[in-house]
Backbone as JSON Lines, residues from 0, in Angstrom:
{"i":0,"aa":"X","n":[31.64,27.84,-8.28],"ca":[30.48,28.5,-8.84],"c":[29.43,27.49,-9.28]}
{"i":1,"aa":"X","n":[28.29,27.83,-9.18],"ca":[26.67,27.3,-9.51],"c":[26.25,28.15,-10.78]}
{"i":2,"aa":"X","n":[25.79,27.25,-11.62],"ca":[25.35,27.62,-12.53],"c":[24.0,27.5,-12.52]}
{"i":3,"aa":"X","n":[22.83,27.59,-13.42],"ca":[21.62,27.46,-13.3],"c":[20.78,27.95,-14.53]}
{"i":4,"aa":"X","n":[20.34,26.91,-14.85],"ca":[19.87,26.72,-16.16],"c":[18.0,26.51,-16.44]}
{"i":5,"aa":"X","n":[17.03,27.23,-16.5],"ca":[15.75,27.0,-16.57],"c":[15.59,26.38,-17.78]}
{"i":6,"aa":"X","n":[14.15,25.87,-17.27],"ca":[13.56,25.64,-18.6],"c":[11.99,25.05,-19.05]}
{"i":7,"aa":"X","n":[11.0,25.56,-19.58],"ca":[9.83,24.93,-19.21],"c":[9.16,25.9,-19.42]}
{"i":8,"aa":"X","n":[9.36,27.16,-18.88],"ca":[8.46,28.09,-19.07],"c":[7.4,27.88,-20.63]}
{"i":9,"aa":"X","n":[6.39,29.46,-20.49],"ca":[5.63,29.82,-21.36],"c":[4.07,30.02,-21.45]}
{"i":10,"aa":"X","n":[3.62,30.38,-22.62],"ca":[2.31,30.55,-22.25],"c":[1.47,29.46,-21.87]}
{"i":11,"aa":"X","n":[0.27,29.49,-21.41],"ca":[-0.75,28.62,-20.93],"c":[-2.28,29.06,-20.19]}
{"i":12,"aa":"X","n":[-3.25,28.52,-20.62],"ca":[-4.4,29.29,-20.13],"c":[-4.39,28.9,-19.0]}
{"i":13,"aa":"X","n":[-5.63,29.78,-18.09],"ca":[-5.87,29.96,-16.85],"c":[-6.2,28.37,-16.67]}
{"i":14,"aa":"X","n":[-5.99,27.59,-15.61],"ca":[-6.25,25.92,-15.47],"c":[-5.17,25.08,-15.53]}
{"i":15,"aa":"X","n":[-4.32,25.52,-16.55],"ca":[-3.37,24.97,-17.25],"c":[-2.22,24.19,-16.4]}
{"i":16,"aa":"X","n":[-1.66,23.49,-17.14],"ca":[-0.61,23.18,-16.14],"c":[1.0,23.08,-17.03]}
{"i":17,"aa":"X","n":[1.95,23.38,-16.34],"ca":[3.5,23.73,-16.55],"c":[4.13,23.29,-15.58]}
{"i":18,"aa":"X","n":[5.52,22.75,-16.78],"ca":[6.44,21.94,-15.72],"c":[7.75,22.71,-15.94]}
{"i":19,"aa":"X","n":[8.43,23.5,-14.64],"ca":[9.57,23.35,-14.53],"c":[10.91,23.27,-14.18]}
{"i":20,"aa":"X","n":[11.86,23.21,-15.13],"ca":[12.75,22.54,-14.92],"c":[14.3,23.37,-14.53]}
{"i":21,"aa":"X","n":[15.39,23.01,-13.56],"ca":[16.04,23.43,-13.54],"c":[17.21,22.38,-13.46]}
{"i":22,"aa":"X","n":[18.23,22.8,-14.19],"ca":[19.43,22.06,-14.08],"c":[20.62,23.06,-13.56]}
{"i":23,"aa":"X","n":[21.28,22.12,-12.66],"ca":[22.82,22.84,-11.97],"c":[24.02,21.95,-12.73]}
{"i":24,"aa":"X","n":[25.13,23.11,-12.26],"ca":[26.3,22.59,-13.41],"c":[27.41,22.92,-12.26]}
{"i":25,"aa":"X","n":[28.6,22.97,-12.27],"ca":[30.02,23.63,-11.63],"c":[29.98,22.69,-10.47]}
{"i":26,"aa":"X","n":[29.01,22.61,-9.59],"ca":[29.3,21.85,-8.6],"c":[27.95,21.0,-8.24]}
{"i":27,"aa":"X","n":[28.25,19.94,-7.39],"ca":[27.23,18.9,-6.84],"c":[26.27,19.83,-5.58]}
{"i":28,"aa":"X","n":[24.98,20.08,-6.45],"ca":[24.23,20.79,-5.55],"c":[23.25,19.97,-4.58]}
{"i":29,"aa":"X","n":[23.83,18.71,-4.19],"ca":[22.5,17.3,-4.16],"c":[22.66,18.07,-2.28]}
{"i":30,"aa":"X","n":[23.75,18.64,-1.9],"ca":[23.34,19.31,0.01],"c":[22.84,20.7,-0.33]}
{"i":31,"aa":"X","n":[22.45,21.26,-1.21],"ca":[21.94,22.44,-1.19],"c":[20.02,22.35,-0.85]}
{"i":32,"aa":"X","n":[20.14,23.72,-0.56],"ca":[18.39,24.05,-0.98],"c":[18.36,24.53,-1.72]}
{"i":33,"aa":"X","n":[17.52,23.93,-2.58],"ca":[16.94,24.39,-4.1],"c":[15.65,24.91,-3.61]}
{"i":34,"aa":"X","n":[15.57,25.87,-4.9],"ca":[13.74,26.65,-4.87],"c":[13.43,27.33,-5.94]}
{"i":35,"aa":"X","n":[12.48,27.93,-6.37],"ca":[12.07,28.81,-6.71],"c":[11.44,30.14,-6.38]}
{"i":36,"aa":"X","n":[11.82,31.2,-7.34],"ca":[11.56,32.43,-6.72],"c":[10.67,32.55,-8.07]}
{"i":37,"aa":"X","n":[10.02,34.04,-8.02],"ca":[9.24,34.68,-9.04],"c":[9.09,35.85,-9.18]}
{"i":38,"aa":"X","n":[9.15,36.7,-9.9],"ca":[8.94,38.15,-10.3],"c":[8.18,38.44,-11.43]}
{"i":39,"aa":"X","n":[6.82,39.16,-10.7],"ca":[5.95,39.81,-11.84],"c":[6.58,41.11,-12.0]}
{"i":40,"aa":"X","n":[5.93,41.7,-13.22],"ca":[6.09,43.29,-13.65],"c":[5.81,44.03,-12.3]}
{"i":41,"aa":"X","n":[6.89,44.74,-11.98],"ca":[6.37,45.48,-11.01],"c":[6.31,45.34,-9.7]}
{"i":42,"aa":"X","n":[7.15,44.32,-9.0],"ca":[6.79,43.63,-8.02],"c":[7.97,43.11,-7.93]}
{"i":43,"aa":"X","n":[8.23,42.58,-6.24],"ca":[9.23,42.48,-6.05],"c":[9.41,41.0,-5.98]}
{"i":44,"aa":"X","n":[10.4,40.37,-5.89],"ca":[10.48,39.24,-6.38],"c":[10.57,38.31,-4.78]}
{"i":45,"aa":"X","n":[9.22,37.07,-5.11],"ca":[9.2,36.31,-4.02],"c":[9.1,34.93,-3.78]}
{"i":46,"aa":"X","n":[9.93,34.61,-2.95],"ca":[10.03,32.88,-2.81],"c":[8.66,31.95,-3.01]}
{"i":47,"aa":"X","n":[8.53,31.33,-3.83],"ca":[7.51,30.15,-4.2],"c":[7.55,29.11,-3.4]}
{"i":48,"aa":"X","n":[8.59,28.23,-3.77],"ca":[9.03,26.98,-3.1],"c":[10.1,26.89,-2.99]}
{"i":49,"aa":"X","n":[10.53,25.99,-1.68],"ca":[12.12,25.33,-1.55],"c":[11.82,24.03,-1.27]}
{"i":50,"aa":"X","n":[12.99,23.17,-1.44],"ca":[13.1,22.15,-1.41],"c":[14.53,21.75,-0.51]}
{"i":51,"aa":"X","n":[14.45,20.84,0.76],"ca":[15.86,20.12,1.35],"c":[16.82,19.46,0.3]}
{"i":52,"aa":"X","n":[17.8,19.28,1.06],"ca":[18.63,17.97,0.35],"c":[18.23,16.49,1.09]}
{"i":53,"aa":"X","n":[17.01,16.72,1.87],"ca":[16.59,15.56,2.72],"c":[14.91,15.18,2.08]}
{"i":54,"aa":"X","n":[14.51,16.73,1.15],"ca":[13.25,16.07,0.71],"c":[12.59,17.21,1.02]}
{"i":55,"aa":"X","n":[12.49,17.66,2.38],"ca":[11.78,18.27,3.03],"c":[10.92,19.77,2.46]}
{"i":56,"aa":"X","n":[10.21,20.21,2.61],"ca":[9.5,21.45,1.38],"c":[8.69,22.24,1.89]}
{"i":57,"aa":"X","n":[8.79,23.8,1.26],"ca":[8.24,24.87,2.0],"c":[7.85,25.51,0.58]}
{"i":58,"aa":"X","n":[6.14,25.57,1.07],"ca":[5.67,26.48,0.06],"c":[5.03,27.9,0.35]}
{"i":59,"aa":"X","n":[5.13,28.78,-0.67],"ca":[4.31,30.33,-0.15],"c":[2.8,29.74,-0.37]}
{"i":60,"aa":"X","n":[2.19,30.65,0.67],"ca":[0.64,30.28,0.56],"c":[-0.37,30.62,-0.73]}
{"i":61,"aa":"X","n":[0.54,30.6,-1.62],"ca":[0.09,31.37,-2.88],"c":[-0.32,30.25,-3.41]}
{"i":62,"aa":"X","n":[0.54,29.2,-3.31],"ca":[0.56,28.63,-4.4],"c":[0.17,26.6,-3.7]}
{"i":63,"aa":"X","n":[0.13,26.8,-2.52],"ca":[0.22,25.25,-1.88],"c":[-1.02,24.7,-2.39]}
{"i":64,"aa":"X","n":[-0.61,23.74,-2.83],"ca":[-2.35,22.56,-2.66],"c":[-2.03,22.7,-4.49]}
{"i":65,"aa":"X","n":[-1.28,23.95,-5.25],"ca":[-1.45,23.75,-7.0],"c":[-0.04,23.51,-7.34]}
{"i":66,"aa":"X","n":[1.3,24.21,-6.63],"ca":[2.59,23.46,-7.44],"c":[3.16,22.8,-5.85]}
{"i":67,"aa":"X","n":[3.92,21.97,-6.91],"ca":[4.96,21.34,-6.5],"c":[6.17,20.76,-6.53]}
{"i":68,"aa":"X","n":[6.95,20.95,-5.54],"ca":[8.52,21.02,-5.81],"c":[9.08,19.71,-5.62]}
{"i":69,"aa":"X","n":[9.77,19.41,-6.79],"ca":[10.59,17.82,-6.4],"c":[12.4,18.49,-7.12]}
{"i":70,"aa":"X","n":[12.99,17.08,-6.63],"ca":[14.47,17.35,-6.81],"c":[15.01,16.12,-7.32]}
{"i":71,"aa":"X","n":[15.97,15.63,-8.27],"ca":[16.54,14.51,-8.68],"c":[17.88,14.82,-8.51]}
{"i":72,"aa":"X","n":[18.43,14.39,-7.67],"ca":[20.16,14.72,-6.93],"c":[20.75,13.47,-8.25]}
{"i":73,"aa":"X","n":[20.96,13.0,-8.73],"ca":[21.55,12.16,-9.34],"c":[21.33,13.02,-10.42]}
{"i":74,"aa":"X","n":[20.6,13.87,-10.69],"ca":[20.56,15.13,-12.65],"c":[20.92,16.26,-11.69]}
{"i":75,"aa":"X","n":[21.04,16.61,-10.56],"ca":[21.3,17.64,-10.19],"c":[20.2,18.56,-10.49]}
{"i":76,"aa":"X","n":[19.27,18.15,-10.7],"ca":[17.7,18.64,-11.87],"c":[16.58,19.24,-10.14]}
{"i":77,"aa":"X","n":[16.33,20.23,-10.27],"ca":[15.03,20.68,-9.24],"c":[13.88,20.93,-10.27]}
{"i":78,"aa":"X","n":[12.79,20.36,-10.01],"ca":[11.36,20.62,-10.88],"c":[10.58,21.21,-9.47]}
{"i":79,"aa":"X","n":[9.42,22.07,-10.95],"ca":[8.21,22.58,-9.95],"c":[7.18,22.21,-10.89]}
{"i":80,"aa":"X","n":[6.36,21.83,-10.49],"ca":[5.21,21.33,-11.4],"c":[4.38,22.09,-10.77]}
{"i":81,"aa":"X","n":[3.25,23.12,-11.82],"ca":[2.51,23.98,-11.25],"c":[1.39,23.55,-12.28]}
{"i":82,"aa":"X","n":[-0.15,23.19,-11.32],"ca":[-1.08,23.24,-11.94],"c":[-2.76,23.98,-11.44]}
{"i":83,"aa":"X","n":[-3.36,24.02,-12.04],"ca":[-4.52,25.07,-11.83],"c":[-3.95,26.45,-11.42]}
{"i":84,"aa":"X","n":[-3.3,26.57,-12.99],"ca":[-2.32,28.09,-12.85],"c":[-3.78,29.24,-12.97]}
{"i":85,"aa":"X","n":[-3.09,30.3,-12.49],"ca":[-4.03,31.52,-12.45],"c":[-3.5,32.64,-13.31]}
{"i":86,"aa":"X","n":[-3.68,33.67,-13.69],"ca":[-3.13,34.9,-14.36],"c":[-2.28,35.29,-13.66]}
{"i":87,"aa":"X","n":[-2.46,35.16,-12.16],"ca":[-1.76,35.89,-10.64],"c":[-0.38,35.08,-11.12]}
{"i":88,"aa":"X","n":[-0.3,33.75,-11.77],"ca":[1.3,33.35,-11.19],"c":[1.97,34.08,-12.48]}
{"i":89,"aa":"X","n":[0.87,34.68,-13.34],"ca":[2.32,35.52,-14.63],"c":[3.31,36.2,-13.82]}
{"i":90,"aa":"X","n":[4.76,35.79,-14.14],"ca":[5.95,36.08,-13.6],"c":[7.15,35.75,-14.31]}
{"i":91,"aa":"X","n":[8.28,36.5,-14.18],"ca":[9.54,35.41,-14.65],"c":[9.63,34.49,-13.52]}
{"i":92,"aa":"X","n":[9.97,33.12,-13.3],"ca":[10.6,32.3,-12.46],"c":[11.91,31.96,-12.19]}
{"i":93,"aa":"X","n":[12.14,31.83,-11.6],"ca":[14.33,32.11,-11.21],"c":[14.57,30.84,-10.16]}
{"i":94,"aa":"X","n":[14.95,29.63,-10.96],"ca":[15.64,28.73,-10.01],"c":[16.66,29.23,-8.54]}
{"i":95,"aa":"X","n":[16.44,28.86,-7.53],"ca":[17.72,29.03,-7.03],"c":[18.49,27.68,-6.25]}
{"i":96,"aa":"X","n":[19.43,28.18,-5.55],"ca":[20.08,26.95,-5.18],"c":[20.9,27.93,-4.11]}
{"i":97,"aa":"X","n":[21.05,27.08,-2.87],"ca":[21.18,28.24,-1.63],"c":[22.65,27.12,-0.61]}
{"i":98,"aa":"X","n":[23.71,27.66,-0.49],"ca":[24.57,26.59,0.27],"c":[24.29,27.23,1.71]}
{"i":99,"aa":"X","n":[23.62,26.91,2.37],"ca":[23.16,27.4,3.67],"c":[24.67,27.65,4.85]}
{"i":100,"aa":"X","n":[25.6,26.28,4.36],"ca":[26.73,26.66,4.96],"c":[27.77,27.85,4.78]}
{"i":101,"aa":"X","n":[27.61,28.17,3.97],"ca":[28.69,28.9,3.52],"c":[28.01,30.29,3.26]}
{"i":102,"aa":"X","n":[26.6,30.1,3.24],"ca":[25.77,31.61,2.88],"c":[26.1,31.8,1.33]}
{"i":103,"aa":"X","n":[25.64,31.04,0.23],"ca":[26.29,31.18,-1.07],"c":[25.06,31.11,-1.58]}
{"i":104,"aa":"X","n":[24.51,32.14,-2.4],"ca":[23.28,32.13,-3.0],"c":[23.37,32.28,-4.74]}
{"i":105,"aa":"X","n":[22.85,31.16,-5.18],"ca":[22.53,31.13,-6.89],"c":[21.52,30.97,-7.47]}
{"i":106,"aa":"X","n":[21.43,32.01,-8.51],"ca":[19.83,32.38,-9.48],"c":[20.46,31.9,-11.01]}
{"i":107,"aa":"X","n":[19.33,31.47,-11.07],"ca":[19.39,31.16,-12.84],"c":[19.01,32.26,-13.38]}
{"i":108,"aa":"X","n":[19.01,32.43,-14.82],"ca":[18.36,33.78,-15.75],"c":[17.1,33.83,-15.78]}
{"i":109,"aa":"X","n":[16.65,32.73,-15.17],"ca":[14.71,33.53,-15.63],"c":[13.74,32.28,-16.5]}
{"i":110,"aa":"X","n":[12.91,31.98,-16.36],"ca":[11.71,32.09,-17.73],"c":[10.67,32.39,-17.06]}
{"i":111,"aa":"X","n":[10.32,33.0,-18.35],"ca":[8.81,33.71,-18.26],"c":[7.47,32.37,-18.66]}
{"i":112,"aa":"X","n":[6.49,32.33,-17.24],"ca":[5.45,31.79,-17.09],"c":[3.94,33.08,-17.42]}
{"i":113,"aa":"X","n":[3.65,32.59,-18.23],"ca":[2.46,33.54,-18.78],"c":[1.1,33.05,-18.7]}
{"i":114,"aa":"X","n":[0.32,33.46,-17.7],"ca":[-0.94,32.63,-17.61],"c":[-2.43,33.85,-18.63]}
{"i":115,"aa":"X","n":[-2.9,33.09,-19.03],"ca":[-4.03,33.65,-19.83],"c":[-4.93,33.72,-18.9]}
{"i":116,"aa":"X","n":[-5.97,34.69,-19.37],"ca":[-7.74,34.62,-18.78],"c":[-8.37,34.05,-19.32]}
């Protein structure tokens, strides 16, 4: 089992910038794909960014050119650094971590990113 631990969230005005953070626990996630997902009120919940275990990175067109996804395999740690936030990215955010081999999919609990007008 994968555990998954956020952290970083919160409020911030429109411009603003937020960093965050996810840590894995139970097992060595350094061959996984890590990412982030997001869910506003009301809406169904959709992939942001992923990240390889080679580096490699896929962003939704929502958000390319303002966050970005890095990974530290030695903390087991995936960051998203999101800046020139909008009201649009208010959402909870949900680490995940994906064993592509085995088809094994893990979500963290959430934090809530709150962008102001």
């Amino acid at each position: 089992q994968v555990q998954l631990v956020e952290s970083g969230g919160g409020l911030v005005q429109a411009g603003g910038s937020l960093r965050l953070s996810c840590t894995a626990s139970g097992r060595d996630v350094s061959k996984y794909v890590m990412g982030w997902d997001r869910q506003a009120p009301g809406q169904q919940r959709d992939l942001v960014a992923t990240i390889t275990s080679g580096g490699s990175t896929n962003y939704a067109d929502s958000v390319k050119g303002r966050f970005t996804i890095s990974r530290d395999n030695a903390k087991n740690t995936v960051y998203l650094q999101m800046n020139s936030l909008k009201p649009e990215d208010t959402a909870v955010y949900y680490c995940r971590a994906d064993n592509t081999i085995f088809r094994l999919f893990y979500w963290g609990q959430g934090t809530q990113v709150t962008v102001s007008s």
